[in-house]
C-alpha positions in Angstrom: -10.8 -30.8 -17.9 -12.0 -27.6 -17.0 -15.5 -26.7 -15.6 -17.0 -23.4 -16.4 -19.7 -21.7 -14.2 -22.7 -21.0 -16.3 -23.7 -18.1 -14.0 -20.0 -16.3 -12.8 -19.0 -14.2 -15.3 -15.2 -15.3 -16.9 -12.1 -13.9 -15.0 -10.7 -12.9 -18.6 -13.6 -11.5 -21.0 -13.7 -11.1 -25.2 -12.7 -14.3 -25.7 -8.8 -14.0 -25.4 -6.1 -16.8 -26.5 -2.8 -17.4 -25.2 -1.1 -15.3 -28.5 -4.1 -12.4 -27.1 -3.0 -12.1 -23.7 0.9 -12.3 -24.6 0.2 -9.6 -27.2 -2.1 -7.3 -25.4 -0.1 -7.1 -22.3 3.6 -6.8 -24.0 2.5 -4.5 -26.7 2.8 -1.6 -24.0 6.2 -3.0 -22.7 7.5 -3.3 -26.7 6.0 0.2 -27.7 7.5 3.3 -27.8 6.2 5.9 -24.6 3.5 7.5 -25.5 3.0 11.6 -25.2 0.6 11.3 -22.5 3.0 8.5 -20.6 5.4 11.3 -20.9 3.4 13.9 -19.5 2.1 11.7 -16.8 5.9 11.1 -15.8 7.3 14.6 -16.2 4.4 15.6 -13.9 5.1 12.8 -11.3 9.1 13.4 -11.4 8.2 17.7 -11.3 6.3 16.9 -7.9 9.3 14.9 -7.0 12.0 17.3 -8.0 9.8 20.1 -6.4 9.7 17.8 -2.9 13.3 17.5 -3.1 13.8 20.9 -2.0 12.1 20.1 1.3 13.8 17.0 1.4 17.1 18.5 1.3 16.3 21.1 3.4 14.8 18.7 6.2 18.5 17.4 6.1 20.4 20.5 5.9 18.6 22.4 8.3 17.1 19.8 10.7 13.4 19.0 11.5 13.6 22.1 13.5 11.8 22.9 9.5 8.7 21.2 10.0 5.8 22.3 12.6 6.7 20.0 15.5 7.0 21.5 19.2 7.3 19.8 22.7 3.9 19.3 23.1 3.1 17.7 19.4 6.7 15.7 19.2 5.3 13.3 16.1 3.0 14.7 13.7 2.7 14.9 9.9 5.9 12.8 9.5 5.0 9.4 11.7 1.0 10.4 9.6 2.6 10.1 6.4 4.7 6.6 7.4 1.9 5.3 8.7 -0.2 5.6 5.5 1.8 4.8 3.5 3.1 1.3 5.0 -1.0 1.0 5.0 -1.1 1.5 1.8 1.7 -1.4 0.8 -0.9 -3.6 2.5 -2.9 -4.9 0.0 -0.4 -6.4 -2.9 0.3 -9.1 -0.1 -2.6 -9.5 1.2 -3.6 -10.2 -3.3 -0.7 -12.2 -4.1 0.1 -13.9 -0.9 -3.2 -14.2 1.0 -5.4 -14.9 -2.2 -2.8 -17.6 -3.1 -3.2 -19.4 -0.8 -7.2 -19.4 -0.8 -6.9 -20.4 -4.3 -8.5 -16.9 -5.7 -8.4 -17.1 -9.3 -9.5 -13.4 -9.4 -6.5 -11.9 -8.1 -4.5 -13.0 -10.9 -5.1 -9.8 -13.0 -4.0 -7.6 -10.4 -1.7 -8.7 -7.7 1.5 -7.7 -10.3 0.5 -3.7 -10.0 -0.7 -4.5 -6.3 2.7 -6.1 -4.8 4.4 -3.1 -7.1 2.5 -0.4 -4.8 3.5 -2.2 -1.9 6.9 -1.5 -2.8 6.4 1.8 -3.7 4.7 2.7 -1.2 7.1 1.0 1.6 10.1 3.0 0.0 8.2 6.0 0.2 7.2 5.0 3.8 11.1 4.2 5.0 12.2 7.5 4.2 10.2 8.9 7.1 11.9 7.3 10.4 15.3 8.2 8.5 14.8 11.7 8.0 13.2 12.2 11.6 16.9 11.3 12.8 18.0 14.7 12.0 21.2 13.5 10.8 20.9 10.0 9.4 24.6 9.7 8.0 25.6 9.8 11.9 22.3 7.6 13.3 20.7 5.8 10.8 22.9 2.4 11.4 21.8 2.8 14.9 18.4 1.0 14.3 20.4 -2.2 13.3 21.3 -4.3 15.9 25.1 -4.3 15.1 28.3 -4.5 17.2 29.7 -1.3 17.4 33.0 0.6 18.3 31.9 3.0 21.0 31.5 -0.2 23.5 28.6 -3.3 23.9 26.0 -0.8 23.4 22.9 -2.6 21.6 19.6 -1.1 20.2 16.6 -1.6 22.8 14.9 -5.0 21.9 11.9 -3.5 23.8 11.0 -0.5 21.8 8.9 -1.0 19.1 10.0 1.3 17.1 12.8 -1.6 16.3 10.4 -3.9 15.9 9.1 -1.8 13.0 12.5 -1.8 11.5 12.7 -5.7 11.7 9.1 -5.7 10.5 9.2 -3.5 7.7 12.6 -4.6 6.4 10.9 -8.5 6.2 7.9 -7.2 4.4 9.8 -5.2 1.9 12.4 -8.2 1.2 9.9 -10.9 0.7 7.3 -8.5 -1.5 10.4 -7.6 -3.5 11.6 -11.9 -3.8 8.0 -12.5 -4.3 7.2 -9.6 -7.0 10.6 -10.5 -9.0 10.1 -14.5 -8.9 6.7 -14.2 -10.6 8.0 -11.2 -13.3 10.8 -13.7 -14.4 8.2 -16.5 -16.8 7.1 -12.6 -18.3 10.3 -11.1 -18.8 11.3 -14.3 -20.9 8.4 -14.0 -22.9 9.1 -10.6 -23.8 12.8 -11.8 -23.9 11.5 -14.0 -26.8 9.9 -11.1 -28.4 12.6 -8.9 -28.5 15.9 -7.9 -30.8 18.7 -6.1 -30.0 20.1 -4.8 -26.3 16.6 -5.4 -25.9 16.6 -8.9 -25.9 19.9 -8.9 -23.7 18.3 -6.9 -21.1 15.3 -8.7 -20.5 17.1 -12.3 -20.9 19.3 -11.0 -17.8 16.6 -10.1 -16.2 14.7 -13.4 -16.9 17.9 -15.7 -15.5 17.4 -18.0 -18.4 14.2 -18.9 -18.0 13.2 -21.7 -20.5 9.7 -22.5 -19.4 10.3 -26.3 -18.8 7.8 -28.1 -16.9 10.9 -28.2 -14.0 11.0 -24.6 -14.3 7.3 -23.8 -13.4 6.9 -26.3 -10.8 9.8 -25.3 -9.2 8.0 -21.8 -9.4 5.1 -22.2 -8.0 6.6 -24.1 -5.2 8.3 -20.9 -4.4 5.7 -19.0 -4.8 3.6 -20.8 -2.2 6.6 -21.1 0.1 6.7 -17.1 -0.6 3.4 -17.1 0.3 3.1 -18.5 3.6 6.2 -16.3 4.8 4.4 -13.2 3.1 0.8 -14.3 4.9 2.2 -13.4 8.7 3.5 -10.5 7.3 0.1 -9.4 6.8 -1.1 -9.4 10.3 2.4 -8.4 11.9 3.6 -5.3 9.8 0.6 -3.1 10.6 0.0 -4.8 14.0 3.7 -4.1 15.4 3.0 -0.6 13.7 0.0 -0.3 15.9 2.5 -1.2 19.2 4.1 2.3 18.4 1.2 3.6 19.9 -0.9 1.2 21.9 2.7 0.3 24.2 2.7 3.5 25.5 0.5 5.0 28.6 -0.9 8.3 26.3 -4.7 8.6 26.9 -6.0 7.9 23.3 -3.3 5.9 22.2 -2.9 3.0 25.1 -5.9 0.4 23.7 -5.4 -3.1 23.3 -7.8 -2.9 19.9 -5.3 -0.9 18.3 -3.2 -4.0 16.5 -6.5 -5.7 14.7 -7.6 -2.1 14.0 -4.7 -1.1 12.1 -4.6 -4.1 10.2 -8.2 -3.6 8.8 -7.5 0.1 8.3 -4.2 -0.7 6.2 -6.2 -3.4 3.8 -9.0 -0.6 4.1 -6.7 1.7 2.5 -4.5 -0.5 0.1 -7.1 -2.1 -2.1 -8.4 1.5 -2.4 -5.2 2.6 -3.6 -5.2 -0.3 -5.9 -8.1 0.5 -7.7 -7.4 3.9 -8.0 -4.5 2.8 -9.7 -5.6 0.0 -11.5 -8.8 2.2 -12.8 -6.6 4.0 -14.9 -4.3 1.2 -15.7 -7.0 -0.4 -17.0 -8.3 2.7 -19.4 -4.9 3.8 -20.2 -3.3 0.8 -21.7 -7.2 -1.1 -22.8 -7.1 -3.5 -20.3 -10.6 -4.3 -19.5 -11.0 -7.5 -20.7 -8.1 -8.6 -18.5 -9.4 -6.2 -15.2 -13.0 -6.8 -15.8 -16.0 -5.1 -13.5 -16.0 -8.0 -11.3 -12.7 -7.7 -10.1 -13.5 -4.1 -9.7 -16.6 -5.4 -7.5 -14.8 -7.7 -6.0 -12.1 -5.4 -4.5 -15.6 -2.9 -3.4 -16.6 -6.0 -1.3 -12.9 -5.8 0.6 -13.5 -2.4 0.8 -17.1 -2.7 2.7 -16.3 -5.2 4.4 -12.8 -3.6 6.3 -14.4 -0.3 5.9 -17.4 -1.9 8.6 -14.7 -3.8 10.8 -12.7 0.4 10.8 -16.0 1.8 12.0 -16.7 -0.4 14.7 -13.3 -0.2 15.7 -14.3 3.5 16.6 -16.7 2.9 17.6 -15.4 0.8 20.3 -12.9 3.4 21.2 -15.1 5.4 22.2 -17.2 2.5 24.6 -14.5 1.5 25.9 -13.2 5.0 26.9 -16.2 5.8 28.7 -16.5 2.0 30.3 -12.8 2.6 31.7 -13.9 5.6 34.1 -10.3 7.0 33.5 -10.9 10.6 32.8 -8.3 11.7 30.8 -8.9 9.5 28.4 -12.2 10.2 28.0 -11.5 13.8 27.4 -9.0 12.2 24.7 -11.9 10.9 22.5 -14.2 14.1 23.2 -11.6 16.1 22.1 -11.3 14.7 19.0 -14.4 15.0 18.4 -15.4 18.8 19.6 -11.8 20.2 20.1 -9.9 22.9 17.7 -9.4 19.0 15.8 -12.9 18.6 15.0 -13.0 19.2 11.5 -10.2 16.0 11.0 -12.4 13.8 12.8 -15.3 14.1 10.9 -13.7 14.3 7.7 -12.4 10.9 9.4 -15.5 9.2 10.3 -17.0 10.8 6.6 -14.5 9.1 4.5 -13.9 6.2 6.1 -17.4 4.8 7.8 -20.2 6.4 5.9 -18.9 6.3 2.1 -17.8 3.0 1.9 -21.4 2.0 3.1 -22.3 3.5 -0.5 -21.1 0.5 -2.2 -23.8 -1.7 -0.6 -25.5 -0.8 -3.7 -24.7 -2.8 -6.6 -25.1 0.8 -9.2 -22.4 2.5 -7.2 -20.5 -0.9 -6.2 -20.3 -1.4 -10.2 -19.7 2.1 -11.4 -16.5 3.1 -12.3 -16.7 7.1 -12.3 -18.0 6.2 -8.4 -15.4 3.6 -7.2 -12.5 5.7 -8.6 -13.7 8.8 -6.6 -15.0 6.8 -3.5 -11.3 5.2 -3.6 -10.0 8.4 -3.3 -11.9 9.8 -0.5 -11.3 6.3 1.5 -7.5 7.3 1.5 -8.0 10.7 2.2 -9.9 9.3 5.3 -7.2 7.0 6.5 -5.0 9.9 6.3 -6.9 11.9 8.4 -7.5 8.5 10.6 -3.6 8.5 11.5 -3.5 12.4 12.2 -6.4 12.3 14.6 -4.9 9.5 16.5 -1.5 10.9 16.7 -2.0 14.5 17.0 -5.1 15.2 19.0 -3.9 12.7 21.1 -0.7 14.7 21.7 -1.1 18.2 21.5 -3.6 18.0 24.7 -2.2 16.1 27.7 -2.4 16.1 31.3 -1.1 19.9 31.5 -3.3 22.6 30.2 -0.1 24.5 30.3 1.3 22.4 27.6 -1.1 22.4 25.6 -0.5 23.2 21.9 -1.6 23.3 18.5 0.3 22.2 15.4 0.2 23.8 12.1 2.2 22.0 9.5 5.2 24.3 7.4 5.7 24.3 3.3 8.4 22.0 4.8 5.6 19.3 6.0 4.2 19.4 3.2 6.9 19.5 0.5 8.3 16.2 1.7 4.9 14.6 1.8 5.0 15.5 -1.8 8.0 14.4 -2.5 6.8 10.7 -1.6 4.2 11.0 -3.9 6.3 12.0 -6.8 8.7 9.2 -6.0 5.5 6.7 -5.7 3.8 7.8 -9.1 7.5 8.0 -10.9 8.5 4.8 -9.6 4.6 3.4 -11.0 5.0 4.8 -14.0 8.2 3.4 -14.6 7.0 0.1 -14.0 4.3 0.3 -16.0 6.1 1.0 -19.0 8.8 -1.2 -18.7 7.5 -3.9 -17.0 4.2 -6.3 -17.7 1.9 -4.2 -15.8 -0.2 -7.9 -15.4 0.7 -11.4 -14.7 0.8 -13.0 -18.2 1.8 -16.7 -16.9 -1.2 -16.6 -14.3 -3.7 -14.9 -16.6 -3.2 -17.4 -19.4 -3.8 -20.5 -16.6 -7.7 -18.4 -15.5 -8.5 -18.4 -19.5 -11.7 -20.5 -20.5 -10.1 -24.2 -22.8 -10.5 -24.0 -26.1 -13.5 -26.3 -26.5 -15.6 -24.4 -24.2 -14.7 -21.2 -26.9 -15.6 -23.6 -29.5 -19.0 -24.9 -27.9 -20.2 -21.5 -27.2 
């Protein structure tokens, strides 16, 4: 039996059967691309093709291309990995987290959300490769594998190996956990197909035949998945963090840095989920399935991380004056009235006053504001990682070193090129795969005699 609040809203609104959701949902997998799904990819895959130059000319030339110099060693390119492994935060934060609170709301969106994440980690990865120089002769160095030139072993102390450990984990159990729970939804489209078809998507279902074996053995793995994926959600971001905080850089070396991250990157993913799933939602005439309270829902992570980012700077700041060390103290003045100025208050704009908008319910349940307040969070975060990594370089203890860096078309062409592969790779996805959970969706769904009481 099934109790229904009289005062929450439904999870799934206008009254939807089983046949509704199958049909609503696989009708965009089953239908031929549309013209603006075309021009939405051939824009996507011209940005990527256009980044590809930079891309190869990164590896040809060297990152002697982009605007690093002695002083400023890591700029746009550690910015850019960074934000984007943020950004992969939230799908397991949705499916895996959420899970295992028992939120019925995250059904609707945690297929698109653990898709970004691994999106967004490919497009993330491709950073510490190409900062190599010449990753066909170093790139197998970051594994710790026995090699020919002697008992020579990666450094179990850096943590920049304990990102590749990290991130390698978090990308291999979103990837098990994303495919596990496509399978009961590529055999219903399996079912509803003809043709090559219906032999591509059985493969891809591994002969699912929806037998009551077959979903308790699924959602045993998908709670096992679960608690491996939870950790995953405090480490990734937090060993991330260690890049930084392990090192003796004014600015840098803070012991809040690992539970500040960690709010930042769930700050930033579920705002890069509802931008995302604000035009899903329009686009393919979801919004019965991703309804105004999930929408509100996801505002309330948003405020609530958002508050925990600004006090984090808040306490930077404190504690940087309470240490009496003077360099850093310059460090956080700097940032604030140095030649840097304008990226820390673009900083502290995007990501501690407007998310304070959505304290009121008209903004909080608008979707013209939450779509442009989602972008402006994640412009924020952006400019969060290049304030703490450049202005805490490119002034040390040498006034003589001191420098400033200007980013090259190189910079910025392979920054663009992540976001062509991101959108192309979405877009993709959501044309050939369900773009929401079907199987979970359909177990949220009022019973029938409540439909046939009202």
């Amino acid at each position: 039996m099934q109790v229904t609040s009289s005062v929450r809203e439904p999870l799934v609104t206008g009254g939807k059967t089983y046949h509704d959701v199958t049909h609503d949902v696989s009708r965009h997998v089953e239908a031929k691309p549309n013209i603006r799904w075309f021009l939405a990819f051939l824009t996507s895959a011209g940005v990527l093709a256009l980044g590809s130059i930079a891309v190869i000319a990164t590896v040809w030339e060297g990152i002697g291309m982009w605007g690093l110099n002695k002083t400023v060693g890591w700029a746009w390119d550690i910015t850019n990995f960074v934000w984007w492994v943020g950004i992969g935060h939230a799908g397991t934060l949705i499916s895996a987290v959420l899970l295992l609170f028992r939120q019925k709301w995250r059904t609707s969106i945690n297929r698109a959300a653990e898709a970004m994440t691994i999106f967004a980690v490919i497009c993330a990865a491709m950073f510490p490769v190409l900062h190599m120089g010449r990753p066909w002769l170093g790139a197998y160095w970051a594994l710790p594998l026995p090699n020919v030139f002697g008992s020579l072993w990666v450094n179990f102390n850096s943590p920049l190996l304990w990102d590749v450990f990290a991130i390698s984990t978090y990308f291999s159990v979103s990837l098990v956990f994303w495919y596990i729970g496509l399978i009961p939804d590529f055999a219903t489209i399996r079912d509803r197909a003809t043709g090559l078809r219906k032999i591509i998507y059985g493969a891809l279902s591994f002969g699912w035949d929806g037998a009551a074996k077959s979903w308790s053995r699924y959602e045993s793995v998908s709670l096992i998945l679960a608690g491996l994926a939870t950790p995953l959600v405090l480490s990734v971001h937090t060993i991330v963090s260690f890049d930084f905080a392990t090192s003796v850089i004014p600015g840098w070396h803070t012991t809040i840095f690992p539970p500040y991250f960690v709010a930042g990157a769930i700050f930033s993913g579920f705002a890069m989920v509802l931008t995302l799933m604000i035009v899903t939602r329009k686009v393919y005439k979801l919004e019965d399935y991703i309804t105004m309270g999930h929408i509100e829902l996801m505002n309330i992570v948003i405020i609530i991380t958002g508050s925990i980012v600004g006090i984090a700077y808040i306490t930077e700041f404190f504690i940087a004056w309470y240490s009496g060390v003077e360099a850093e103290q310059y460090a956080f003045i700097n940032r604030a009235t140095g030649p840097y100025w304008w990226a820390y208050w673009s900083m502290m704009t995007c990501n501690v006053i407007s998310p304070q908008l959505f304290w009121f319910k008209k903004i909080r349940t608008s979707i013209v504001a939450t779509f442009a307040l989602s972008i402006v969070v994640n412009i924020g975060m952006w400019f969060e990682r290049f304030v703490i990594i450049v202005t805490s370089l490119h002034r040390d203890y040498l006034p003589s070193s001191w420098a400033m860096f200007y980013p090259t078309w190189a910079d910025v062409g392979v920054y663009l090129f992540t976001f062509g592969l991101f959108f192309t790779l979405f877009f993709l996805f959501a044309k050939f795969f369900p773009v929401i959970n079907m199987a979970e969706v359909k177990s949220v769904l009022k019973s029938s005699s409540d439909k046939v009481h009202k």
